[in-house]
C-alpha positions as CSV (number, residue, x, y, z in Angstrom):
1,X,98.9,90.7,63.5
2,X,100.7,93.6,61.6
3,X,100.9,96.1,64.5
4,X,102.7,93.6,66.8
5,X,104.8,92.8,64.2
6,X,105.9,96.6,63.9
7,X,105.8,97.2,67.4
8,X,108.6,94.1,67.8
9,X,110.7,95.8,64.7
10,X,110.9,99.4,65.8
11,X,111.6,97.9,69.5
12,X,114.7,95.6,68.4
13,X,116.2,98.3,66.3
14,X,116.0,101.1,69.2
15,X,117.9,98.2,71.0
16,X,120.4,97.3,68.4
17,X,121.5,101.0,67.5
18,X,122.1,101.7,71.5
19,X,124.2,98.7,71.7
20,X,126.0,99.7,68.5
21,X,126.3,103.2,70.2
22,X,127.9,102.1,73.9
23,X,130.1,99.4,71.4
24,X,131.6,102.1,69.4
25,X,131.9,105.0,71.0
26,X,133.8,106.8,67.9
27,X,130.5,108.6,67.4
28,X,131.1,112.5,66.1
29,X,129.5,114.0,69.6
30,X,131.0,111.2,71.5
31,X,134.4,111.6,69.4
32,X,133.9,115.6,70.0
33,X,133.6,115.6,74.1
34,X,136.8,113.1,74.5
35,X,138.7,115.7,71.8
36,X,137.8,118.4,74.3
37,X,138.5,116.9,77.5
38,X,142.2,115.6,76.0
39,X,142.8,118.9,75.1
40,X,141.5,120.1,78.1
41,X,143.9,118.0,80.8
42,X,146.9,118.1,78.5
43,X,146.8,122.5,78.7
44,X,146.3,122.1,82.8
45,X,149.3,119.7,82.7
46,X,151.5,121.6,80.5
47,X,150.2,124.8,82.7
48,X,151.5,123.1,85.6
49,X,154.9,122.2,84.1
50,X,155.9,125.5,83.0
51,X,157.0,127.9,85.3
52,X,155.0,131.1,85.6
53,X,156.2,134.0,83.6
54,X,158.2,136.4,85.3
55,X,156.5,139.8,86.0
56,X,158.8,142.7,85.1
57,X,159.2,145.2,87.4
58,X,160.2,142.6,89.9
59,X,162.6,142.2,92.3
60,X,165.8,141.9,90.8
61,X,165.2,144.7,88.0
62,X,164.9,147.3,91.3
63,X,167.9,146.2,92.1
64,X,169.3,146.9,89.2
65,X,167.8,149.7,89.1
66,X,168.6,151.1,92.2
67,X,172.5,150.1,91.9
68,X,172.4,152.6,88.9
69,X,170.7,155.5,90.5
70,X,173.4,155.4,93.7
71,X,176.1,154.9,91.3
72,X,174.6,158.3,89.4
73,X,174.5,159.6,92.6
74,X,177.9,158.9,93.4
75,X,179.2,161.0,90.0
76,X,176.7,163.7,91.1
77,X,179.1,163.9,94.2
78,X,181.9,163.9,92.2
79,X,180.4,166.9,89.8
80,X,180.1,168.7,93.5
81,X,183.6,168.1,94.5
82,X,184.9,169.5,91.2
83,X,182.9,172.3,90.8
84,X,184.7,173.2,94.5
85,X,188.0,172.1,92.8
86,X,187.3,175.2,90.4
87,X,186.3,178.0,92.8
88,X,189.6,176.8,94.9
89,X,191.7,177.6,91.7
90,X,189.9,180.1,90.6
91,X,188.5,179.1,87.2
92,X,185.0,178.9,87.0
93,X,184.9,182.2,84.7
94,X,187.7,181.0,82.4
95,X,185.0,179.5,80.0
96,X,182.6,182.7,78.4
97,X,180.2,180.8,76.6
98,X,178.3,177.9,76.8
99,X,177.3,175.1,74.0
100,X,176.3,171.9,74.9
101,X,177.8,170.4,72.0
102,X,180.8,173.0,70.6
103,X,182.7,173.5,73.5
104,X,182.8,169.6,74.2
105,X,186.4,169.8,71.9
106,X,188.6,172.1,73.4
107,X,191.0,174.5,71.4
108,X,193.7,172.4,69.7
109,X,195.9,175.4,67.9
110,X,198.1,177.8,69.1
111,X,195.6,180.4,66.8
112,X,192.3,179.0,68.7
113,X,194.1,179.4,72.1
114,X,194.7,182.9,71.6
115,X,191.3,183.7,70.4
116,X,189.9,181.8,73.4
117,X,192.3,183.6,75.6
118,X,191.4,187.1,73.6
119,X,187.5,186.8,74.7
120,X,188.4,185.8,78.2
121,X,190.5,189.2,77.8
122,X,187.1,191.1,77.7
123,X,185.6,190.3,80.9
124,X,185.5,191.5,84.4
125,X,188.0,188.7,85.7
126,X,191.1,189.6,83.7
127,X,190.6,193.4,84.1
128,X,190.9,193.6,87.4
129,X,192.4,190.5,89.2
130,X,194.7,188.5,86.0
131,X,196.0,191.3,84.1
132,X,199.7,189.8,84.1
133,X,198.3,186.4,83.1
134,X,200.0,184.8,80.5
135,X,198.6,182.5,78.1
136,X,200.0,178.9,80.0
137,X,198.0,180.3,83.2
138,X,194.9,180.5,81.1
139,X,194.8,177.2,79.6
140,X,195.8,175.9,83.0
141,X,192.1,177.4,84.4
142,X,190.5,177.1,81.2
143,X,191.3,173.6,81.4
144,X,190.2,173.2,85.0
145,X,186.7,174.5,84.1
146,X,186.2,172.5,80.9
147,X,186.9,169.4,82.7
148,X,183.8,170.4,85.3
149,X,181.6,171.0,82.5
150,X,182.4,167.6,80.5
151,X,182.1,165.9,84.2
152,X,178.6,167.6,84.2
153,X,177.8,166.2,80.7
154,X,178.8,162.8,81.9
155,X,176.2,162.9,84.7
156,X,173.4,163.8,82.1
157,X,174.3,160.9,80.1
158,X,174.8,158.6,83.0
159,X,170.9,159.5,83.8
160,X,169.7,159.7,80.0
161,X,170.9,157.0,78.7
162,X,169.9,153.8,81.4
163,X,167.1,155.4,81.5
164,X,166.1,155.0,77.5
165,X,167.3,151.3,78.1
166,X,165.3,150.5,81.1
167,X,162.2,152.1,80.1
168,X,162.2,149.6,76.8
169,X,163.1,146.6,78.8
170,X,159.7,147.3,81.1
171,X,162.1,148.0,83.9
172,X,160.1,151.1,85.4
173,X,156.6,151.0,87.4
174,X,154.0,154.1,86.7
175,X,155.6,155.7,89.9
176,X,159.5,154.6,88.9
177,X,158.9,156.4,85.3
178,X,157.9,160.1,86.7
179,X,160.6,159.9,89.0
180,X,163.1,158.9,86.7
181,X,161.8,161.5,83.9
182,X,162.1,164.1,87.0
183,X,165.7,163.1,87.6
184,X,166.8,163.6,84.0
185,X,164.8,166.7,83.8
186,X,166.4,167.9,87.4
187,X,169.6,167.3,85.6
188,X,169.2,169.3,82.7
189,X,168.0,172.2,84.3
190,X,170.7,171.7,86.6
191,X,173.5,172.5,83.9
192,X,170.7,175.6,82.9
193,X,171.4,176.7,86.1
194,X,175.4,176.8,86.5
195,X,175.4,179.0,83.4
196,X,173.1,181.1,84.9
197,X,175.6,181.2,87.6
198,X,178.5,181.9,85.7
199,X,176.8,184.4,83.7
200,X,176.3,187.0,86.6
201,X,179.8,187.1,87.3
202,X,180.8,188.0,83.6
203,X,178.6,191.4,83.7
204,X,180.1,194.0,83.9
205,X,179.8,196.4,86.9
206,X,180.8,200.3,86.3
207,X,179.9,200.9,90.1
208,X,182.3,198.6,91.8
209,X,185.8,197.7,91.4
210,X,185.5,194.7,93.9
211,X,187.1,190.9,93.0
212,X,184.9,189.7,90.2
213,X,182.5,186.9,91.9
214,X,179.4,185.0,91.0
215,X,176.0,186.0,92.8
216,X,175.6,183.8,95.9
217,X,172.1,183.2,95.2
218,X,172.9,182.0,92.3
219,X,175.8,179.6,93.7
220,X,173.7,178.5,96.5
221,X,170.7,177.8,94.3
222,X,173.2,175.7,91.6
223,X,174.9,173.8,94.7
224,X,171.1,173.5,96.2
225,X,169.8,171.7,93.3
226,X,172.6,169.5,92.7
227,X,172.1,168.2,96.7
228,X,168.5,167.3,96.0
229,X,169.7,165.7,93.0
230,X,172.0,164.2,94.9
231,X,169.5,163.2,97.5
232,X,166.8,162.1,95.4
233,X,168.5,159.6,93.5
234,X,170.7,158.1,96.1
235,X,166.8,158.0,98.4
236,X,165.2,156.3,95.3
237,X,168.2,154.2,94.6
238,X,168.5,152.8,98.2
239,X,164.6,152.2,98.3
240,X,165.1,149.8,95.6
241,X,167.9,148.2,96.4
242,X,166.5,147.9,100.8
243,X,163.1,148.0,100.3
244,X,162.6,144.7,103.1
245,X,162.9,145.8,106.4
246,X,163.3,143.2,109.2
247,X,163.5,145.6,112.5
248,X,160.5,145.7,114.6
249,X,158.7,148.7,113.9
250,X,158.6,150.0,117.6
251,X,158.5,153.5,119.2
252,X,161.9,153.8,119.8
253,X,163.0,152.6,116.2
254,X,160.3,155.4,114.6
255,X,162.0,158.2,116.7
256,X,165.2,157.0,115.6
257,X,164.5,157.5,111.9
258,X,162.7,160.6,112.3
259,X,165.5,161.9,114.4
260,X,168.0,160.6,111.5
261,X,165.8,162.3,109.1
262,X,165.7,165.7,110.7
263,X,169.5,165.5,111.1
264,X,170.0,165.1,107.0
265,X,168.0,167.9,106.6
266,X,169.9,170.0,109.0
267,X,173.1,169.2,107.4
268,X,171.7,169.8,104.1
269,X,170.8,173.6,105.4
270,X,174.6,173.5,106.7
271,X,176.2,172.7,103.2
272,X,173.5,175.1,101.8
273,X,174.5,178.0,103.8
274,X,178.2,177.0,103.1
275,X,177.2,178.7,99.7
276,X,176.8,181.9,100.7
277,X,179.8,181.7,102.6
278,X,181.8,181.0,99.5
279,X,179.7,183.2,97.3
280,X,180.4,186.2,99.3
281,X,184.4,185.5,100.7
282,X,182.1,185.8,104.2
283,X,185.2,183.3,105.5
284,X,187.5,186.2,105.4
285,X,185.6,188.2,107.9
286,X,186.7,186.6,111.1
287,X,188.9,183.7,111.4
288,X,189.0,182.6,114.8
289,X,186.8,180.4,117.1
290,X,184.7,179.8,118.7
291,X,184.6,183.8,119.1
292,X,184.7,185.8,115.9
293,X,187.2,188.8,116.4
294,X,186.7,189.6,120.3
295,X,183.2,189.0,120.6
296,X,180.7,185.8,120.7
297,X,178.1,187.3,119.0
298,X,180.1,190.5,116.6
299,X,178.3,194.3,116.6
300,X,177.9,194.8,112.7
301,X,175.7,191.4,112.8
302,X,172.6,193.4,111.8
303,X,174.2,196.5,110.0
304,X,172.2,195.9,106.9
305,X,168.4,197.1,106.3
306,X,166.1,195.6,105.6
307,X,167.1,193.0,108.4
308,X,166.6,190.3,106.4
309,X,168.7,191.5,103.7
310,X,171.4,190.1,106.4
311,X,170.8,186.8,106.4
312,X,171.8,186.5,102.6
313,X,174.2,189.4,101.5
314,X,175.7,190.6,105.1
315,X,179.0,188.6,105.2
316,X,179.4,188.5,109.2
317,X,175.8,187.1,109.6
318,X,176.2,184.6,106.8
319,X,179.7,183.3,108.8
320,X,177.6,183.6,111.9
321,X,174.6,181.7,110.6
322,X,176.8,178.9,108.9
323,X,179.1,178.1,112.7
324,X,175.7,178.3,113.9
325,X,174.2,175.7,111.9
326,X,177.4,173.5,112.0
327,X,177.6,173.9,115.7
328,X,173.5,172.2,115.4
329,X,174.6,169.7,112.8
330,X,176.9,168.7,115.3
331,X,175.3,168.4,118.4
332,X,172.2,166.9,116.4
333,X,174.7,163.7,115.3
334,X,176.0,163.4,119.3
335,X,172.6,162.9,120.3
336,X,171.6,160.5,117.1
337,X,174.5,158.7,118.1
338,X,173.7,158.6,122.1
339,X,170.4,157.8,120.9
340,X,171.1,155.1,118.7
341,X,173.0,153.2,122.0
342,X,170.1,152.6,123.7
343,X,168.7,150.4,120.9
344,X,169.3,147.1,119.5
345,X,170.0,148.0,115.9
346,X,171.5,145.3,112.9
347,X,175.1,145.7,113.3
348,X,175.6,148.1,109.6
349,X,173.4,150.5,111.1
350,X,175.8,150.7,114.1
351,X,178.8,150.9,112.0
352,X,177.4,153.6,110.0
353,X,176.1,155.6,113.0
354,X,179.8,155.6,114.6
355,X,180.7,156.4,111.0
356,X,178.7,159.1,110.8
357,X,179.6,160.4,114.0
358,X,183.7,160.0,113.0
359,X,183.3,162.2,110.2
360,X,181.2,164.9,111.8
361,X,184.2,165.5,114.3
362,X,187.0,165.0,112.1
363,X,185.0,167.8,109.7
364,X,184.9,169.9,113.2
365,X,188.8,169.1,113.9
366,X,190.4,169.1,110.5
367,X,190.6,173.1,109.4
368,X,194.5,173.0,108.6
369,X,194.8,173.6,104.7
370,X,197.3,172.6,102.6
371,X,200.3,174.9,103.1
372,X,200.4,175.1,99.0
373,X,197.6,177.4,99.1
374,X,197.4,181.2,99.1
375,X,195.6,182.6,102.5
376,X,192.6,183.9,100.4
377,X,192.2,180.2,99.3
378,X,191.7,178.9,102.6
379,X,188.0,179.8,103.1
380,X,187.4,177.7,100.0
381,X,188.9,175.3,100.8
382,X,187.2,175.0,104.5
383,X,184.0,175.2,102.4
384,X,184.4,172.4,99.9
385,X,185.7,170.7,102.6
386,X,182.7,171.1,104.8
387,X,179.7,170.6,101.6
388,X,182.0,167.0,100.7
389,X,181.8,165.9,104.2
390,X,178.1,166.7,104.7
391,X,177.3,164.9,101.5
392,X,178.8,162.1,102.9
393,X,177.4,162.5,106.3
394,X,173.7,162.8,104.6
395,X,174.7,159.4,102.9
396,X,175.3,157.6,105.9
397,X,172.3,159.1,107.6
398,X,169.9,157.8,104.5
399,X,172.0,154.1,105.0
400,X,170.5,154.4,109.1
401,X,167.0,154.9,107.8
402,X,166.9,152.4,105.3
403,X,168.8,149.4,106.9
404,X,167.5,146.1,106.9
């Protein structure tokens, strides 16, 4: 009689506690798993509410980015331009030392002009071509040439300073940071280098009494440097700023680009050769065209031994080399633009192929200086015209390969 009894208790309180259970369902495990599953749903709600945070690089930082590196590639231009300004007036040796931060103040007192004025005094230049210079021509050059240099530190700041600011705002990929850190460094070696420049035509030379000049290695490495400068950031910049492109890739529009690309790189060697011209006067030589002098091809073109040692220091085969290259540079633009006719391109790459092809013969047509300059001005001034042209001709050749 017991152990039924027992059997019947244990049975009905089993049954009782499992209703209580399924009745109130605040139980702590019970309580626990609808705490997390609340918690749960409201996070993939809110998840789904708020937008997705926005990567950085993205899309509109490159952009940003790339607007600043064309717009430093625009003042590197400028630096170019005004560096010609001061071979065309004659000043880049005004200025015998070089500070990065000193010289940024120029003289302000008659006393600090005359000492200026007193070191030029020492130096190849005013020995033998400005011994009647007075002290109002000086500051007139001196001025010319301290304006180049502050333009130059401009540029380094234009490149140092962005790129401090973008770097903390996240702004630059891996790749984007070395090529950014290669830019600033490419500009700061770049002012290394026009000192160099300047300073081998401020030695003194016992041997020869010849117009005090700058080594046109030197010149042609300094303008070389500042064109891949140039170059490299207005490249990187458009890549940012074009990166989509929405031509068919086909055969024809390949052979296009490549044949845009090997006519940059042919101007570039025209601008570069333009150098030497300038370095050496080699535009003095012969001033007539097509033929130089009487002949097509002139008789002291290899007078120089080694034979190489033409190429680079002879001034008739430096003028020869540099018509010859412009002569390719232009025919290599006819046929890009003959080319480019047969294709169905976006109408801005049209535009800046007839562009391109406008300024290539007006660079061929225009040789007429102004009449305010002396006659042993006008091969400068033929050069700085030719180098500004051809950086703007390699501009518009960059804007064909990366149009959209």
């Amino acid at each position: 009689m017991l152990l039924p009894n027992l059997r019947h208790a244990v049975c009905s309180g089993y049954r009782t506690t499992g209703r209580t259970a399924l009745q109130n369902p605040r139980t702590p495990l019970r309580q626990w798993l609808l705490q997390r599953g609340q918690n749960t749903v409201v996070a993939e709600s809110g998840a789904a509410r708020t937008p997705a945070a926005v990567s950085v690089p993205n899309a509109a930082t490159d952009r940003t980015v790339g607007r600043w590196l064309v717009g430093c590639s625009g003042l590197v231009l400028g630096a170019v331009v005004l560096g010609g300004v001061t071979r065309l007036t004659e000043s880049g040796l005004s200025m015998v030392d070089w500070h990065l931060v000193k010289e940024m103040k120029p003289p302000r007192s008659q006393a600090e002009w005359e000492a200026e004025f007193s070191k030029y005094q020492q130096f190849p230049e005013f020995k033998i071509m400005n011994r009647d210079m007075t002290l109002t021509e000086f500051k007139f050059i001196f001025y010319m040439e301290w304006g180049h240099r502050m333009w130059g530190r401009l540029v380094g700041l234009a490149y140092i300073l962005p790129t401090v600011y973008f770097w903390k705002k996240g702004y630059f990929n891996r790749s984007m940071k070395t090529r950014v850190l290669g830019l600033c460094g490419f500009v700061f070696f770049q002012g290394l280098l026009g000192w160099y420049m300047v300073k081998s035509g401020l030695e003194e030379k016992p041997e020869s009494y010849d117009v005090p000049r700058v080594s046109q290695y030197r010149l042609a490495s300094h303008l070389g440097s500042a064109l891949l400068l140039y170059c490299a950031s207005l490249w990187t910049g458009l890549k940012l700023m074009l990166p989509a492109n929405k031509l068919p890739e086909t055969r024809q529009v390949l052979q296009l680009r490549r044949f845009a690309k090997g006519t940059g790189a042919l101007v570039f060697l025209t601008a570069l050769s333009g150098a030497f011209v300038a370095g050496l006067d080699a535009g003095l030589v012969y001033n007539s065209f097509p033929k130089m002098g009487d002949y097509w091809i002139p008789d002291d073109l290899m007078n120089f031994s080694p034979a190489l040692k033409n190429f680079f220091e002879n001034p008739t085969t430096v003028q020869f080399d540099h018509r010859v290259l412009a002569i390719g540079s232009l025919a290599a633009i006819s046929g890009l633009y003959l080319f480019s006719r047969r294709l169905h391109l976006p109408r801005r790459a049209k535009i800046a192929i007839t562009c391109l092809t406008a300024m290539a013969y007006t660079q061929v047509s225009y040789t007429t200086p102004p009449p305010s300059l002396k006659h042993t001005q006008w091969e400068e001034f033929w050069v700085i015209k030719s180098i500004a042209a051809d950086l703007l001709n390699i501009s518009t050749l960059m804007g064909v390969v990366f149009w959209k």
